[in-house]
N, C-alpha and C positions, 0 to 999 in steps of 0.2 A: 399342115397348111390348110387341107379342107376343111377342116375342124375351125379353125379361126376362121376362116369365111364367112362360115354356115352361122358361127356366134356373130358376126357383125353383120352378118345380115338379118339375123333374127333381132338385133337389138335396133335395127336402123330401119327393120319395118313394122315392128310391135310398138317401139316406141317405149321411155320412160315406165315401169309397175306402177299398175291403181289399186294395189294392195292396200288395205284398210290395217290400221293400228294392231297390234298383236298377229298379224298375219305376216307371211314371206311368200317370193315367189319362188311356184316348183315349175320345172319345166320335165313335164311326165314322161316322155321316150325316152330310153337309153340312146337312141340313134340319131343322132343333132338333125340329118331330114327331116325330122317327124319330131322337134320340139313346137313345142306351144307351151308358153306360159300360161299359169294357173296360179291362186293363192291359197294357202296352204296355212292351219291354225297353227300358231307356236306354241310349244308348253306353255301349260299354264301357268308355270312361277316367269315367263318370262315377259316382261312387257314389250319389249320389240327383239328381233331372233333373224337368224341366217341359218336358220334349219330347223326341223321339227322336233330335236330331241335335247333335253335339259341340259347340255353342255353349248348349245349354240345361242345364246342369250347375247344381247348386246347390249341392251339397258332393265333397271329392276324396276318392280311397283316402289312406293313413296317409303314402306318399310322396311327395305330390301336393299340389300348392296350387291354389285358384280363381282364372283368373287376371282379369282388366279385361273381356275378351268374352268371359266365361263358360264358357272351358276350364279342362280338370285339367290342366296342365302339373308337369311331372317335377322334384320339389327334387335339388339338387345332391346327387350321390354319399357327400358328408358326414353329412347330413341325416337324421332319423327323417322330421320335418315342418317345414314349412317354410313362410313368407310368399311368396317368390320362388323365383328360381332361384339368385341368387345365392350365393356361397359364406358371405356374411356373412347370407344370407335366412333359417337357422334359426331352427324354436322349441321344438323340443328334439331330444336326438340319441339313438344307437343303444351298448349297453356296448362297449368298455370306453372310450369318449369320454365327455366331458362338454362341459355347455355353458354360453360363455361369452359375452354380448355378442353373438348370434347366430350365434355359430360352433361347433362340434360341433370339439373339440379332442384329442388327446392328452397325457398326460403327460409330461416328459420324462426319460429315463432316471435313475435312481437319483433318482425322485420318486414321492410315491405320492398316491392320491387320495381327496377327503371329496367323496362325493356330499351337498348338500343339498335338494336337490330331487328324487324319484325320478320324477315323472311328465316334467320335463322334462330330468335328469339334471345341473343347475346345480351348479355345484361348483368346487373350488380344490385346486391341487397342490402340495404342501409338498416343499422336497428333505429329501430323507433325511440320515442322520448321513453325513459324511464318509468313515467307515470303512465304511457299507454300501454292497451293490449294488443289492438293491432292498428297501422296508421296510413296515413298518404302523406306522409315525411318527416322529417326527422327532429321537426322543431313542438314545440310542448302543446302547441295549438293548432296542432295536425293530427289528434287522435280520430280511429274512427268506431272503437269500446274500450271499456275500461277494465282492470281489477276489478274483482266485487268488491274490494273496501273502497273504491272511487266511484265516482256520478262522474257524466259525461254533463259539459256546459260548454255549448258555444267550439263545440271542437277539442275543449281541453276536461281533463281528466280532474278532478278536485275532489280533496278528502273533506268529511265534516269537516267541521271550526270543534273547538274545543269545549267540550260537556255535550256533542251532537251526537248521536249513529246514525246510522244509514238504514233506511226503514222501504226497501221495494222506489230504489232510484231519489229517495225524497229525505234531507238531513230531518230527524227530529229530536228536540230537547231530552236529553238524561236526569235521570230523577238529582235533586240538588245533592246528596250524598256522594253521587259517584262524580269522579275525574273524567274516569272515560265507561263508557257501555255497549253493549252489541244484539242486537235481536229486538228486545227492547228497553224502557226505561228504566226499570229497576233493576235489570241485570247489568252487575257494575263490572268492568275490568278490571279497573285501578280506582285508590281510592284519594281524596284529598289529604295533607300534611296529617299527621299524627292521628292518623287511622288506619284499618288493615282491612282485608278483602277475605269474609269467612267462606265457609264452605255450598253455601247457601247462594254468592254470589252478591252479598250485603256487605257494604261498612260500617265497620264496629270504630268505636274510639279505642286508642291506644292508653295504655296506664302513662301517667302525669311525668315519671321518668322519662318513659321513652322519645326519641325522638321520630322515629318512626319503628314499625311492629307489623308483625305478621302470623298471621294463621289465629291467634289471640293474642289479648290486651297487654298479656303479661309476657309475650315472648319478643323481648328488646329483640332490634335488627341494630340500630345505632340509635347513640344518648345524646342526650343535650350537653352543652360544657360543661365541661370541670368532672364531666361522668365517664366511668369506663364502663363498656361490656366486659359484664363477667361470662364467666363458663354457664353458669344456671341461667342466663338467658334475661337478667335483671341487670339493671345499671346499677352503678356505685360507684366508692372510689373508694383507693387504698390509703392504708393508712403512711405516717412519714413512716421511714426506712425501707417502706416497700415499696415493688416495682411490679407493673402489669405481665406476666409473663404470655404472649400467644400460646392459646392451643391450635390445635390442629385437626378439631372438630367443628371448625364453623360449616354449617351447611350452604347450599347455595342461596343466595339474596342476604346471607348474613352477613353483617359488618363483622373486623378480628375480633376476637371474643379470649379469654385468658383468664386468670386466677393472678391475687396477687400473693407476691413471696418475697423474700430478702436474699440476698446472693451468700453462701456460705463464705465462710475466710479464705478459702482456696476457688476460691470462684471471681467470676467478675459480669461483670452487664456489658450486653451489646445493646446501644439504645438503636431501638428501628422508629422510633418515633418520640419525638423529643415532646410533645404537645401532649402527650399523653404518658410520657415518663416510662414508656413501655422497650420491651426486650427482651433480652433472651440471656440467660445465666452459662455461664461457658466454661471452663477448667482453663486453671493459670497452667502456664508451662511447669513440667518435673521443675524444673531447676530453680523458680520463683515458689516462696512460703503462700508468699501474697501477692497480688499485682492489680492493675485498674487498666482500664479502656483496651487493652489490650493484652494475650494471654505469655508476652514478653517482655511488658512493662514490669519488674519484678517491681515491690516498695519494701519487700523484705525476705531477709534468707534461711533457709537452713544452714546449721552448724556443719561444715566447716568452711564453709562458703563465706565472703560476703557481700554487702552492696554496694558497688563502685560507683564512688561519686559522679553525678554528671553522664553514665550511660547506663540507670537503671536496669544492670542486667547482676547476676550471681555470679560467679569466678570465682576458682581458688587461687589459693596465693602461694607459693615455694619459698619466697622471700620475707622478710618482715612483714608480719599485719598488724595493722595497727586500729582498733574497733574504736570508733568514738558514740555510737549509738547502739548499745546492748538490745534494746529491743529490735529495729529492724536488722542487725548487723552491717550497720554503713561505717564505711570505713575507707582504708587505703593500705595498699601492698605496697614497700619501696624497695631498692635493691638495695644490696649487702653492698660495703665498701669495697670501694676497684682492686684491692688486692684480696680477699674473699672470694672464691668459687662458691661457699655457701658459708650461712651466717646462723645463729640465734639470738633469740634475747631482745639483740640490738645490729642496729645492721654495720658496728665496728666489733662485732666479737664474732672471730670468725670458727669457724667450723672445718672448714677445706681450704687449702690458697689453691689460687692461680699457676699457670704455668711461669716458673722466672722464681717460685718462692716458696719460702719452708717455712712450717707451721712450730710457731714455740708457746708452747703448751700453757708455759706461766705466765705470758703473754694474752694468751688467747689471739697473736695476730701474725700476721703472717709477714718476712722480710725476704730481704730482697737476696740472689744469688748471687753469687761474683762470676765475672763470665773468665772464661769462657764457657762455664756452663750455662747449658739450656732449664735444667733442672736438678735441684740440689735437695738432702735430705741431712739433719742432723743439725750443721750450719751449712757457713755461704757458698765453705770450697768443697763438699765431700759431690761431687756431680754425682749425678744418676743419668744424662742426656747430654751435649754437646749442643752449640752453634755450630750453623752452616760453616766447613772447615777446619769443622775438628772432630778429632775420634776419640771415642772412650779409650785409655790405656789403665787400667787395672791392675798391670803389672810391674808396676813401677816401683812402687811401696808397695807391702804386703797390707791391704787392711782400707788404703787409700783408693780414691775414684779420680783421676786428673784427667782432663782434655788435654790432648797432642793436637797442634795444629798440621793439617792437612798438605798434598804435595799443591802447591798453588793450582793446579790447572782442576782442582777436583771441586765441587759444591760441596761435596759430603764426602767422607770416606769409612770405612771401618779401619784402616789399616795405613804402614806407611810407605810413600813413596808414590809414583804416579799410578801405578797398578793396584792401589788401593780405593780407588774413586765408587764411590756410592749412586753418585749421579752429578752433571756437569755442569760447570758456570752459561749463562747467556752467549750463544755463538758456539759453543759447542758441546756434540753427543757422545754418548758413553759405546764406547766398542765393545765385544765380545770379551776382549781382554781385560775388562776393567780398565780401562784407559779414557781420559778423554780428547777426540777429534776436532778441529772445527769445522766449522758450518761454509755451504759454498757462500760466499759474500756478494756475489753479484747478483743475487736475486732474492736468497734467505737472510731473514734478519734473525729470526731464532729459529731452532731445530731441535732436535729429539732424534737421533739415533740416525739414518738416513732420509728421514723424515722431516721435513721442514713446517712450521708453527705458523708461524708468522713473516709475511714478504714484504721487501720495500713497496713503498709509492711507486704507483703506475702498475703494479704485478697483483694478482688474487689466488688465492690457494685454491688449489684442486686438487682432491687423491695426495694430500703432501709434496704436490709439486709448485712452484709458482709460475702459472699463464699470464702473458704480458698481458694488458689491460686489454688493447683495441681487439685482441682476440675474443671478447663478448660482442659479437652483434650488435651494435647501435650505444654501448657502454661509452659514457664521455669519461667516467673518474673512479678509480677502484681504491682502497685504501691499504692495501697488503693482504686482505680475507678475502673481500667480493664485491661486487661491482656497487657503488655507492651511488652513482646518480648517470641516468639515462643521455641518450643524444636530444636534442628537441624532435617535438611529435613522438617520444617514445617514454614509456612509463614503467618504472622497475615493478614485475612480479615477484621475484625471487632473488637469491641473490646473485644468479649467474644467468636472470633473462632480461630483457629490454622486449616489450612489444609494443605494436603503433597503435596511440590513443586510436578507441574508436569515432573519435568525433573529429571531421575534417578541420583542416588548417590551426589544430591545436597545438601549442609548443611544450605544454605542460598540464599531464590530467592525472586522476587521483580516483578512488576508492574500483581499486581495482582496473582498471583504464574503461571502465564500464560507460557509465553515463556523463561523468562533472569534468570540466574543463576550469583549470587556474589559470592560464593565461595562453593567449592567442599567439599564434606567429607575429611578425611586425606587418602593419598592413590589415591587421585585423583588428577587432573589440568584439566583447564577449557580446551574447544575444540567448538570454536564460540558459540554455546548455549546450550550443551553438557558438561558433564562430564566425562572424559577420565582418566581409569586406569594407572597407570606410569608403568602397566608391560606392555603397549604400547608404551611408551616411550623410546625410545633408550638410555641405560645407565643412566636413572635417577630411586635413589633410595629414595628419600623423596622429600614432596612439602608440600606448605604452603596453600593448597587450591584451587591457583591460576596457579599457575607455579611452575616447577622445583625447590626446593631449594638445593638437592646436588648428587652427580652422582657418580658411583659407579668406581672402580678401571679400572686404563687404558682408561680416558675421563679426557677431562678438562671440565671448569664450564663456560661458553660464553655468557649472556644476561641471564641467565634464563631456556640455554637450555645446554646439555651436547653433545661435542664433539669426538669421540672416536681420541684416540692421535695415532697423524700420527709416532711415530715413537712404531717400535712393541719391546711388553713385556715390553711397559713403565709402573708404577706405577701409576706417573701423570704426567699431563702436563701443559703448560701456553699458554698463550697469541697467536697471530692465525699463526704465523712460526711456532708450534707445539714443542716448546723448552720442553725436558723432565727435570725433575726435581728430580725423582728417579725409579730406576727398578725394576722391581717386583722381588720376592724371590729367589735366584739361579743367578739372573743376573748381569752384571756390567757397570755403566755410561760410555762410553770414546766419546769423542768428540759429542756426542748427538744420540747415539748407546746405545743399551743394548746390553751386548755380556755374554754368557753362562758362558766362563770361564777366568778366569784372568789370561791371559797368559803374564802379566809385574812385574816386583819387585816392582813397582812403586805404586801399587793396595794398598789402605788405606782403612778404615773401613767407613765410612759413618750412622755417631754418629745419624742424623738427619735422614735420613732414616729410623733407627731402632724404630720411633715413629708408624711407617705405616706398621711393616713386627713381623706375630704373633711369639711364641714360640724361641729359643736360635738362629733360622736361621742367619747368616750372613748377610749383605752386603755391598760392598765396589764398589770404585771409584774409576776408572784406567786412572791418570794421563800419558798423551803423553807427552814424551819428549820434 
């Protein structure tokens, strides 16, 4: 309590510190009786300070930040002033930087700068026009130096004109030989048409082929028409049946340059340039002798191959060939007569029969079996195989092959009686015993053993059981295998999944239910891969999924799309002059007007109308005289 006295009294009779900048007040006694203020110097990193030792700082010099324990630490090199030390810690910087985002920046050559902020130097670097060095804005006649290949005029940067150099700020004339020059007149760059630039820095003339040439007279670059570069570096042209072929030594500033040759018989041309007949020689395919434009266009074969009419390719043949052109071997394979499994000669002389048929030798052709055999050898009845329902019996005659027909319930049997079953008719499977079972019928339409094949309508196989349809997820229709076609807004992936188009309001989508939508719910029309409400649509009041199907009062119906009718208080309209057709309640037709009231005697009822206008309402049509 004495203690706060003694301070409010010392502060209520000394009055407010006349401590000067970089100073504080000390009051010297330890014993508050005996305080008297006095100012006291602050560290010297501190610019203004509540105590005399480097953690008591209150604010920093210009390049200095305050830091967490109350030091002036040093901003980054960058820096005017700064939050941190970091390089990104600026808050604002020193000319000819500016600042960006915390950073004290430069501009980058041939850029020039808009300060907008002077106290923290905030600003943006624009590059300069293309043709300046460096500018005061961004437009071509805002330079303020140039390139050394440019002169500065009036602000803007300009090259010579052509056949000038630049001679110490000032264009002067190139000697008449050269195109372009530099340093001075006789030293040429480039040279005019059908000349070259020696070593010397002179243009030479080119030799009389060349079109243009380089290093000397005689080393073509490119020819004048109807000339190719050769490989030796002369123009020429080949002769007929040869072709330019490119090498692969052109040096740089050379035009293609190539040797001409003729493509061998197993060869062919790739033309890369039709104007100069030029290409490149390629190997036909193994399988082609010969071939053209391509290396599977065969035109001819090797033996035993031939060339099949119409798809220029080699193929062998199994069946009849028939060569009509020895040299390429173009020809045609046909098959052997329908009871021949293989043929010679001709394609009625056969070789092997078919199944059903025995081959007689002094014939050369093959007949037919008697059934009940499947397969017969010698004649028609010695069997070697059976029809479904019958079994080989062997033992009947000693010598003889005869079919036994089978216990009815069996497809096949080896043996006789029901316990002889091979495998079972439709509707039912074969037991352990050799017997055969039927099938449950109320769900299975075929089976196999416990196993069921195939299910009625409305059922789909799973694991050989049949799942009624609606047990798929969103499934409208299954066919006895697996779900055939989805609910709407759903799209089959598989054949036991349904999942929802990705695209809203769609009733039916496709390649994958990815992106495409085929048709909209009702209430919708397509809109590129979207589906779009018809209360977005301008006077359309129903649609087919797709498109508009019909539009509401005072529109006509146009492609698909509804027109609002150009003449007003029309009912409807027609065709694109906007011809009305009847007016809406209250009004009346005259000369393709609707008009309010029928100010003619002439005014008749309009029978045809009265299909489109609700409740006892009138309307009529007002003939002009």
């Amino acid at each position: 309590m004495k203690f706060g006295l003694v301070l409010l009294f010392c502060l209520l009779f000394y009055g407010s510190s006349d401590c000067e900048s970089g100073e504080y007040e000390y009051f010297g006694s330890a014993d508050p009786l005996h305080w008297l203020p006095k100012c006291e110097q602050c560290h010297f990193y501190c610019l203004t300070c509540n105590g005399h030792y480097i953690t008591n700082c209150l604010t920093c010099h210009t390049d200095q930040f305050l830091s967490e324990i109350k030091t002036c630490d040093a901003c980054h090199d960058n820096c005017k002033t700064c939050k941190n030390a970091e390089v990104s810690g600026c808050t604002s910087c020193e000319n000819p930087k500016y600042f960006e985002n915390g950073h004290c920046l430069d501009c980058p050559e041939s850029n020039y700068l808009v300060i907008i902020d002077e106290t923290t130097r905030s600003g943006s670097c624009y590059e300069c026009h293309e043709t300046c060095k460096t500018c005061f804005g961004v437009e071509l006649h805002q330079c303020t130096t140039c390139p050394d290949d440019r002169i500065i005029f009036k602000n803007t940067c300009i090259e010579c004109e052509k056949k000038m150099y630049l001679d110490r700020g000032t264009c002067k004339p190139c000697n008449d030989n050269c195109e372009t020059c530099e340093f001075n007149s006789i030293r040429c760059t480039s040279c005019t048409a059908k000349q070259y630039l020696n070593d010397q820095y002179h243009c030479g003339d080119c030799n009389e082929s060349c079109l243009t040439c380089l290093e000397r007279s005689t080393k073509c670059t490119s020819c004048e028409n109807g000339n190719l570069l050769l490989e030796d570096d002369t123009c020429g042209a080949c002769s007929e049946n040869q072709h330019l072929v490119f090498s692969n030594n052109s040096e740089p500033g050379m035009g293609p340059r190539g040797i001409c040759i003729e493509c061998t018989e197993r060869e062919f041309l790739t033309i890369t340039d039709n104007k100069l007949s030029a290409g490149f020689c390629r190997d036909c395919d193994e399988s082609c002798r010969t071939c053209k434009k391509k290396a599977n266009i065969c035109t001819s074969c090797f033996e035993p191959k031939y060339l099949r009419t119409f798809t220029t390719s080699c193929e062998e043949c199994n069946l009849v060939l028939t060569i009509y052109n020895d040299e390429t071997r173009a020809g045609y394979c046909e098959d052997c007569d329908p009871t021949c499994a293989e043929c010679e000669g001709t394609i009625h002389t056969c070789k092997l029969c078919i199944t059903g048929r025995y081959f007689v030798d002094e014939l050369k052709k093959c007949l037919a079996c008697n059934k009940p055999c499947r397969e017969c050898e010698t004649n028609a009845d010695t069997c070697t195989a059976c029809l479904d329902g019958y079994y080989l019996n062997p033992t009947v005659f000693v010598g003889s092959k005869i079919c036994e027909v089978c216990h009815s319930s069996c497809k096949t049997c080896d043996a006789v009686g029901p316990s002889g079953c091979d495998s079972c008719n439709v509707d039912f499977y074969l037991t352990t015993l050799n017997t055969c079972a039927e099938c449950d019928k109320s769900k299975c339409y075929s089976c196999n053993g416990v196993t069921c094949l195939h299910c009625y309508k409305d059922y789909f196989l799973q694991n050989g059981l049949c799942i009624v349809c609606s047990q798929i997820q969103n499934c409208a229709k299954c066919n006895g295998l697996f779900c055939t076609k989805c609910s709407d807004g759903f799209t089959l992936i598989n054949e036991t999944q349904c999942d929802a188009c990705e695209i809203s309001n769609c009733k039916n989508c496709y390649e994958n239910k990815l992106l495409k939508c085929s048709v909209c719910l009702d209430g919708f029309v397509k809109d590129g891969a979207d589906c779009k409400s018809i209360e977005l649509v301008d006077g359309c009041t129903a649609t087919n999924g797709v498109l508009c199907a019909n539009c509401k009062e005072g529109y006509k119906f146009l492609g698909h799309e509804c027109e609002k009718c150009s003449v007003e208080n029309c009912g409807n309209c027609k065709d694109s002059r906007g011809t009305c057709l009847y007016c809406k309640v209250g009004f009346y037709l005259n000369e393709n007007i609707c008009q309010e009231n029928c100010i003619d005697d002439n005014c008749i009822e309009n029978n045809e109308q009265d299909d489109h206008n609700s409740s006892n309402n009138k309307t009529f049509i007002l003939f002009a005289d």
